[in-house]
N, C-alpha and C positions, 0 to 999 in steps of 0.2 A: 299325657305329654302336652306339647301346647303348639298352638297354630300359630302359622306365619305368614306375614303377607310383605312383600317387598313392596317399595314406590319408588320414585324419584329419577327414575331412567330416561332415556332420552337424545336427542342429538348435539352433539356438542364439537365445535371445532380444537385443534389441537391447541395445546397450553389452554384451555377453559377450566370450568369446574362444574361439578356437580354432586349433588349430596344427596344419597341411598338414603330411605329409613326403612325400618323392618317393624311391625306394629307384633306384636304377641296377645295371643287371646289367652285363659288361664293364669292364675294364680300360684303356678310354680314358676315363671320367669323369670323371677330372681335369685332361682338357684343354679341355673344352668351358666357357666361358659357359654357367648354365643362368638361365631364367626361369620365371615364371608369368603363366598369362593364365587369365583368365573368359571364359564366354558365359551369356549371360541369356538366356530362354525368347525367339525371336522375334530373337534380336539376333546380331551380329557379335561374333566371339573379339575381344577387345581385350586390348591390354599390362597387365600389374597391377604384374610387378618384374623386375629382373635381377641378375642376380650372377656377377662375372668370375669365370675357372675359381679364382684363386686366392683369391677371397672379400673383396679388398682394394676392391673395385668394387663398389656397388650404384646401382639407379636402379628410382625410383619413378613410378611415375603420379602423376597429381595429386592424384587420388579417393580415394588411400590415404593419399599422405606424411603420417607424424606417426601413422599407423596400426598401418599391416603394418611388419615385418621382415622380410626375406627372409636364408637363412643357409646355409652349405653344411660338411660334415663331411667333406674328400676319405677322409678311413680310413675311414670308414662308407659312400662310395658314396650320400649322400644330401643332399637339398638342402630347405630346411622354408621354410614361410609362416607365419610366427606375428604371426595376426590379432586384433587389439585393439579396444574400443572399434565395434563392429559394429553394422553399417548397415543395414535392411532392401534400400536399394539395393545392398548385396556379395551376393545373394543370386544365385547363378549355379553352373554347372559350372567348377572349377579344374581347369588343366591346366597340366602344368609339362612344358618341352621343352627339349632341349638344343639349342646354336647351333653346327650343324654346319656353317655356312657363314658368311661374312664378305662377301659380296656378295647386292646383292638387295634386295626390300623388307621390311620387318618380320618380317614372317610366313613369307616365306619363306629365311631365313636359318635356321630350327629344321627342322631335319631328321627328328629322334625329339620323339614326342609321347607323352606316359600316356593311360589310359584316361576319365580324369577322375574327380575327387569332388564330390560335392553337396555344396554349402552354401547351406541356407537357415536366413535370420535372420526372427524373427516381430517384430512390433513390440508 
């Protein structure tokens, strides 16, 4: 499977921007769907985006669309969130994981997970 390390987190005031990247170690990364999901203090990991292996595919939550980006670099091995227009409600741990599986429910279709980054947004 392959590793994942999130970056780009941080503090940011509301309507700002901030841009995730997800670096991948291993030489199968360009075969997986990768996505991003949040958890907020108290709450459940929920969907944020997704992006098919070859980047011709995205799909948003609803709380974002028109927001986020979601983008993937296969020569780079890395997969970005570039978050616009920021919500005190985005304010969570981003995790981004690869879709190591095609059966299953949501969450368990991502097989590799990062460590996650903090984003908080002040109002």
């Amino acid at each position: 499977q392959v590793q994942l390390v999130e970056s780009g987190g941080g503090l940011v005031q509301a309507g700002g921007s901030l841009r995730l990247s997800c670096a991948a170690s291993g030489r199968t990364f360009g075969r997986y769907a990768m996505a991003w999901f949040r958890q907020a203090p108290g709450k459940d990991r929920v969907f944020v985006a997704r992006i098919s292996w070859s980047g011709g595919s995205t799909y948003y939550a609803d709380s974002v669309k028109g927001r986020f980006t979601i983008s993937r670099d296969n020569a780079k091995n890395t997969v970005y969130l570039q978050m616009n227009s920021l919500k005190p409600e985005d304010t969570a741990v981003y995790y981004c994981a690869a879709e190591t599986s095609d059966s299953g429910s949501l969450l368990s279709r991502f097989g590799s997970w990062g460590q996650g980054t903090q984003v908080t947004v002040s109002s």
